[in-house]
N, C-alpha and C positions, 0 to 999 in steps of 0.2 A: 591247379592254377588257372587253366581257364573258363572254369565251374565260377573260380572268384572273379575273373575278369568279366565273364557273361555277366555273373549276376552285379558287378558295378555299373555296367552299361544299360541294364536293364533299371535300374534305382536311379542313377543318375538322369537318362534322359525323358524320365518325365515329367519335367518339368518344361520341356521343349514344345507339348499342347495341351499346358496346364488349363491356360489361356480359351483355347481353341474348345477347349470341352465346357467351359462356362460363357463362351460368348454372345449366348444369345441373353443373361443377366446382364452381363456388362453392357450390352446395345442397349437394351432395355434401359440400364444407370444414367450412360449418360447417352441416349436416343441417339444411337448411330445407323447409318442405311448397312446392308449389304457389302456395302465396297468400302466403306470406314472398317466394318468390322471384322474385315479381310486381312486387314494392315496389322492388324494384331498376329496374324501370324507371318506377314510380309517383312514386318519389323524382324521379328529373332532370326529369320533367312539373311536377311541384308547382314545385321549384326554378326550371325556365323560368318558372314561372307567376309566383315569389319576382321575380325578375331580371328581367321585361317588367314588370312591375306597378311595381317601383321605377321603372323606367328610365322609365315613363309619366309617372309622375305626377312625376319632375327634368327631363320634356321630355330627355333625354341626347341621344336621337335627332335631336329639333332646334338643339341645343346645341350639341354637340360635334361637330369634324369628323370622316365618317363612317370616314374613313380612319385614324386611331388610333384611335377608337373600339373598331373592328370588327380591328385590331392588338391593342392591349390585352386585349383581352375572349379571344381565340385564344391568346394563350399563356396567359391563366392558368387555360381550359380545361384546355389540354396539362399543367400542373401539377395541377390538380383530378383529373382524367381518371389521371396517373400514381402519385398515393397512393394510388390504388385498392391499386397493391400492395403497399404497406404496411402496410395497415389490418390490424389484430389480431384483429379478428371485424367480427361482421354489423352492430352499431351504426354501428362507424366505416364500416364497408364504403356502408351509406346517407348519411351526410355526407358522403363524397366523392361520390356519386353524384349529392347535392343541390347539391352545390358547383360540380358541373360543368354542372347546369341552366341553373343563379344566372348560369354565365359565356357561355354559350349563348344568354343571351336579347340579345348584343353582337354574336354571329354571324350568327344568321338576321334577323329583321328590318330593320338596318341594311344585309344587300347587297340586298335589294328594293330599297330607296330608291335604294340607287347604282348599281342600273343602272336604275333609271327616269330618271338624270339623264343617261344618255345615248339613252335614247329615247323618243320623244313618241307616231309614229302607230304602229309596232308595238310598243307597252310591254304591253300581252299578251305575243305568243311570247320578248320578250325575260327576262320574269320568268318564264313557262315553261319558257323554258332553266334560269332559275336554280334554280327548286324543281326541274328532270328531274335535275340535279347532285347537289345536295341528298339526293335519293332515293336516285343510286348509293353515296353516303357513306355515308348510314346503313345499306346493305347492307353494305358493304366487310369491316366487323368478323367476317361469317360466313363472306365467303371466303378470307381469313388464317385461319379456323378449319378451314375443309375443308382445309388441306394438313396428311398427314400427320403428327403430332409436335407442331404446334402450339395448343399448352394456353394458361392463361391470361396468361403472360407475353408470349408473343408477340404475343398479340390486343390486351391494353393496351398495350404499347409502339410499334407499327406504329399504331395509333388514334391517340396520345400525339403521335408524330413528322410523322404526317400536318397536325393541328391547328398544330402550332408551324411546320411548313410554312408553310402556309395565311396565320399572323399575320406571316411576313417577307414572303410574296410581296405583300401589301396593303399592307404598310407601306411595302417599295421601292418600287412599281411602281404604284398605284392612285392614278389621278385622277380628281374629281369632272366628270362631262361639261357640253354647252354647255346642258343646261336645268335647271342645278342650285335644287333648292327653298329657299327664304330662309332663313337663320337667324336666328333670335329670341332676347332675354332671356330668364331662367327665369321665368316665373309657373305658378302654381297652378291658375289658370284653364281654362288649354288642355285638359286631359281635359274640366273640363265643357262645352267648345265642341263637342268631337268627340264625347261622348253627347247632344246636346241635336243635332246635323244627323240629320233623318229619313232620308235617305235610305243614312247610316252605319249607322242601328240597322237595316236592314234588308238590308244586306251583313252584317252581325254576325248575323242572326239565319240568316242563309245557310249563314253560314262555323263557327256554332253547331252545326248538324244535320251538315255535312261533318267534323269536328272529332271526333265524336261515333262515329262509322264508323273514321273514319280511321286512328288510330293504337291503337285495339283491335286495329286487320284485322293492320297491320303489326309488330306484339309478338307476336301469336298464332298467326301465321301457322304458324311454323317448327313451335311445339309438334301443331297439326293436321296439319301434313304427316307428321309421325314418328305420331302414334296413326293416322293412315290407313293409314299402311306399316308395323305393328305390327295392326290390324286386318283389315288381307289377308294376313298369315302373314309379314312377311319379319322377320326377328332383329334385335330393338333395336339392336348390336351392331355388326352388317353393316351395316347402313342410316345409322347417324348420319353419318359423309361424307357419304352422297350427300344426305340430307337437308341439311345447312350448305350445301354445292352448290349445290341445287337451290334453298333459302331467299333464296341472295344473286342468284339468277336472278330466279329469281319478283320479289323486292321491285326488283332493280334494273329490271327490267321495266317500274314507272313512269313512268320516265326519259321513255321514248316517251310517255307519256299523258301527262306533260308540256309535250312538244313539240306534238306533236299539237294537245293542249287551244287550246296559243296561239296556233296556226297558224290555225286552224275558229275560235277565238274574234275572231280579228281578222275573219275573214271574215265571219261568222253572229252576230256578238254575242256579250256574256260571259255575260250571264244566260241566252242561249238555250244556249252550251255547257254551263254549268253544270247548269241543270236535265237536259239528257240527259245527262251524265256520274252524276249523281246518281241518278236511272234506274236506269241500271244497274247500279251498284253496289250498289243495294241491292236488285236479282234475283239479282245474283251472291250476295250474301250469303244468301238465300233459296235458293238451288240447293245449297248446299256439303252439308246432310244425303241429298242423293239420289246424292253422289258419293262422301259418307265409305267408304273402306273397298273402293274399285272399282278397274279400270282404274287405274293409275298416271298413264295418257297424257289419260284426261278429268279425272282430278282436278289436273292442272296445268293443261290448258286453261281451267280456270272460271276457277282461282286466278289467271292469265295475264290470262286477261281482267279479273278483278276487281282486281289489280294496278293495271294501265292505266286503268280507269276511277275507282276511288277516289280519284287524287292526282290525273286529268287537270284536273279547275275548281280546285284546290288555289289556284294561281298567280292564278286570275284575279278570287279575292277581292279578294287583295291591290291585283291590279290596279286593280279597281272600285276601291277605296278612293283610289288617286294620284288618281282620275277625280271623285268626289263632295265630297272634304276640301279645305277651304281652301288653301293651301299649305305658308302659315307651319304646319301643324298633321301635314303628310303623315306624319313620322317618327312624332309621339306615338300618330296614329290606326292605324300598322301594328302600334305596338307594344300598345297597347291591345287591340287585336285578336285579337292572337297569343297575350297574355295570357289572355285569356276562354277564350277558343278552348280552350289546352293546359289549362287548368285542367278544363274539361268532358270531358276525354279521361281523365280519373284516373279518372272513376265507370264507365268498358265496361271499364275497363284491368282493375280489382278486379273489375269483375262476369263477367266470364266466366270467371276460375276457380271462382268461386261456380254459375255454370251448368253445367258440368264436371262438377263434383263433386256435379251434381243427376241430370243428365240425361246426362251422357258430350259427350266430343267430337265427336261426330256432329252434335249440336243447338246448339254452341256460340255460331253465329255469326247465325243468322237475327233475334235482338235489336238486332243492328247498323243492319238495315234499317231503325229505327225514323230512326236520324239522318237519309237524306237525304229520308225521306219530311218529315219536320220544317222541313230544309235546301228541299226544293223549296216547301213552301206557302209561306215568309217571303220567300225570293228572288223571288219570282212577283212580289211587290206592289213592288219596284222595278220590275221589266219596265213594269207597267199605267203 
């Protein structure tokens, strides 16, 4: 069961930078700068943010069962996700993008909760499986773009068909396991139960500073790997394969810090993995201007590493939360979460083309490191 739940997380969520891996055609379509073409991925964040934030405060999470839920919400991704290629210009091009947020926020949070229902003492590495999934999905969309010939049709349609996958294999085949968490009537109330538990706001302020890093690193990555290999002499040109390539290497790279994370976290504790995954990631981010423009072989080892550590405590926020939240509340409290969370990831996503365009990409990323420094001092005062 959680072989199938990975692997819907993994089909489903790529459609999430379907977008992101063809953006430099669609700039090109219809002539956007930089910071237009940003918003293409700023869109589906706000929109998850649109779609967790609903879902919280209707309890859906606790409502509904999680298995049509998380059916429903994947195909109408898969249709959000495919009028991308429709859209007439850049307006609409963003309302699909938002739309597939909105549907997004039915995918990720709800398979956390399902396979926590089927595991108790390792519900760490088992929800590290599920985000190391996760991660390779959202790469996916760049390695359908490094194969020769394929432009933007093929990258939304393979995204598209992956996701509508994902909503039939859950809907046949997905059972709720033997510790499933209660389901409740809808009231109003349950968000403020789960901001008003102390030791929730400080998972939240954890999963704040990680959040904050996180999917900056992962949008920008690709564009800093092309101006470091455009900075050491090799031809925009030549280079763009191997960069998609090497983008969907690097981010799928995760995966393992994923596993990893959950494996050490069940061992060592969450808050102790946590705070050294956060560490590092934010030296890695600190290190990227001493490699901009070098060695091709040390600037994918940072990024390698910094891959692996960025997403490795990802999982075991979540986790913390099944662990600190009443029950009846477990589904609203991840989605609340994830809400906040993706909403604070809009303000690095716009600002570092802002930094760019100040300082170059050389300097773009060491603002990053502010998040887990943020993320370690909040998390700490769980641990005490």
């Amino acid at each position: 069961m959680l072989a199938l739940i990975a692997l819907a997380e993994l089909l489903g969520m790529s459609v999430w930078f379907a977008a992101n891996a063809v953006a430099p055609q669609l700039a090109e379509r219809w002539a956007l700068s930089q910071g237009e073409a940003g918003w293409l991925s700023t869109v589906v964040q706000l929109g998850f943010v649109l779609g967790t934030a609903l879902a919280a405060l209707l309890n859906l999470a606790d409502t509904l069962p999680s298995r049509w839920y998380f059916a429903g919400a994947a195909a109408a991704a898969g249709v959000a996700n495919a009028a991308l290629l429709l859209a007439p210009s850049y307006r609409w091009a963003l309302l699909c993008r938002m739309a597939t947020g909105v549907c997004l926020a039915g995918v990720y949070p709800p398979a956390m909760k399902m396979a926590a229902t089927w595991f108790r003492d390792r519900r760490g590495l088992a929800i590290g499986i599920v985000v190391g999934a996760l991660t390779i999905g959202k790469a996916v969309p760049y390695l359908v773009h490094a194969i020769p010939g394929a432009g933007v049709r093929p990258v939304i349609l393979c995204a598209t068909l992956a996701v509508s996958l994902a909503a039939v294999l859950v809907a046949v085949a997905y059972r709720d396991g033997p510790a499933p968490f209660p389901r409740r009537p809808f009231t109003l109330t349950l968000v403020g139960v789960v901001l008003r538990d102390r030791q929730f706001r400080q998972v939240l302020g954890g999963y704040a500073g990680h959040m904050l890093e996180l999917y900056a690193c992962w949008i920008w990555l690709p564009s800093f790997l092309a101006a470091s290999a455009i900075a050491r002499g090799a031809s925009a040109v030549a280079s763009a394969g191997w960069v998609n390539a090497l983008s969907f290497v690097v981010l799928a790279a995760g995966a393992v810090g994923c596993v990893l994370g959950g494996e050490l976290a069940d061992r060592v504790g969450p808050v102790r993995l946590v705070v050294v995954a956060m560490f590092v990631s934010g030296f890695c981010a600190l290190l990227t201007p001493l490699v901009f423009g070098g060695s091709s072989v040390l600037v994918v080892l940072v990024l390698l590493v910094w891959s692996v550590s960025v997403v490795a405590d990802s999982a075991q926020f979540s986790a913390l939360v099944t662990r600190v939240v009443v029950p009846h509340a477990i589904g609203t409290a991840l989605t609340l979460q994830t809400s906040i969370g993706f909403l604070l990831t809009t303000i690095t996503i716009q600002l570092v083309p802002v930094v760019v365009g100040i300082v170059g990409w050389r300097y773009a990323f060491p603002l990053l490191a502010f998040g887990p420094a943020l993320g370690i001092a909040a998390i700490r005062r769980l641990r005490a």
